[in-house]
C-alpha positions as CSV (number, residue, x, y, z in Angstrom):
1,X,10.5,2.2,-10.0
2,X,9.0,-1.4,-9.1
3,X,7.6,-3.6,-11.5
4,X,5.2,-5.9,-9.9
5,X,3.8,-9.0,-12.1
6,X,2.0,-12.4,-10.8
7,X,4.0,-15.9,-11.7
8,X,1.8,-15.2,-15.1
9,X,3.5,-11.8,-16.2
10,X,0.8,-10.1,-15.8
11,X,0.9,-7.2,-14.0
12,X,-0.6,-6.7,-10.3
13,X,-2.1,-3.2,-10.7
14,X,-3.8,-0.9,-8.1
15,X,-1.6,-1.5,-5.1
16,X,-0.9,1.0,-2.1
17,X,1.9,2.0,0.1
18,X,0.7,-0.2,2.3
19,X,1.2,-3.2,-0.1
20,X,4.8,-2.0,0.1
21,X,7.8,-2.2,2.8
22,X,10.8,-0.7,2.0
23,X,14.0,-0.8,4.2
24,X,17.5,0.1,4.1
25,X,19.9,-2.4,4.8
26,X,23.3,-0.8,3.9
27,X,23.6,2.9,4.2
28,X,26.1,5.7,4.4
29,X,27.1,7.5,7.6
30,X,24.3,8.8,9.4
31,X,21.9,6.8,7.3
32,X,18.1,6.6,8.7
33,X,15.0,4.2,7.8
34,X,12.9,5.7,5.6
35,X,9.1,6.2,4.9
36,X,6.9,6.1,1.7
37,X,5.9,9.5,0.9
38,X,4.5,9.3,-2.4
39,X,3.7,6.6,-4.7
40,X,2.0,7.0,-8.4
41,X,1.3,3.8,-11.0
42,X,2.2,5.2,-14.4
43,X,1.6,1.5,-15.8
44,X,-0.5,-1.0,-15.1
45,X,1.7,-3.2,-12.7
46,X,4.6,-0.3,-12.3
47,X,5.0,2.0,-9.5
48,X,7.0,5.1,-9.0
49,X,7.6,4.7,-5.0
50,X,9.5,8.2,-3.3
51,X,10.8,7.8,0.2
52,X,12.1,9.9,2.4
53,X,14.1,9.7,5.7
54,X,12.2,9.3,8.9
55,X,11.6,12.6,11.1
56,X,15.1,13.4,12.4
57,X,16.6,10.9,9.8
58,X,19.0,12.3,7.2
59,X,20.7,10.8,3.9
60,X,24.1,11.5,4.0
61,X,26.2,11.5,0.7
62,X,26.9,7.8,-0.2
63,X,25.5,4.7,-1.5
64,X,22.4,2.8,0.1
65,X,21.2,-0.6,-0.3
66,X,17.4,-1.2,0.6
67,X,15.3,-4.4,0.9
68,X,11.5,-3.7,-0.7
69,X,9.1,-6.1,-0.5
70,X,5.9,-6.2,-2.2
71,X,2.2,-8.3,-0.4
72,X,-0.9,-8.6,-2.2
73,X,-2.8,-10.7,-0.7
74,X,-1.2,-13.9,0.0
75,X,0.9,-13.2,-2.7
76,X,4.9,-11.9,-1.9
77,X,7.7,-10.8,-3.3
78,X,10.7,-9.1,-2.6
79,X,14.0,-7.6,-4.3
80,X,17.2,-5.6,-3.3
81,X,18.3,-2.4,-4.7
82,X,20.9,0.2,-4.3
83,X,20.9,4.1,-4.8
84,X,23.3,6.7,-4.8
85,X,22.8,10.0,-3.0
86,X,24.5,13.0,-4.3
């Protein structure tokens, strides 16, 4: 889930994978880059982004830290996050 708001709090609806970059930094063994495969706004200003490894890529068992970054425009933003895969 991303939450995406302007310096306001309001939220930025309507955006696209392509407003999106999402990158792993840290990753387990074997780790790959991954690619948006779905994305759905539930909320006005939220996102439910899925990725998925890159063709040939795999997710190992481990935890993963990933860099997203968010451009609207010529507004930016970016955050860090980690995930645990199972």
């Amino acid at each position: 889930m991303v939450s995406v708001t302007r310096g306001t709090g309001a939220p930025v609806a309507g955006l696209t994978p392509q407003n999106l970059q999402v990158n792993p930094i840290i990753v387990a063994p074997g780790g790959a880059s991954v690619t948006i495969s779905r994305m759905l706004e539930p909320h006005p200003g939220t996102y439910l982004v899925d990725v998925i490894p890159v063709p040939n890529g795999m997710w190992q068992l481990g935890r993963y830290l990933f860099w997203i970054a968010v451009r609207s425009g010529a507004n930016r933003g970016q955050t860090v996050f980690d995930v645990f895969v199972d």
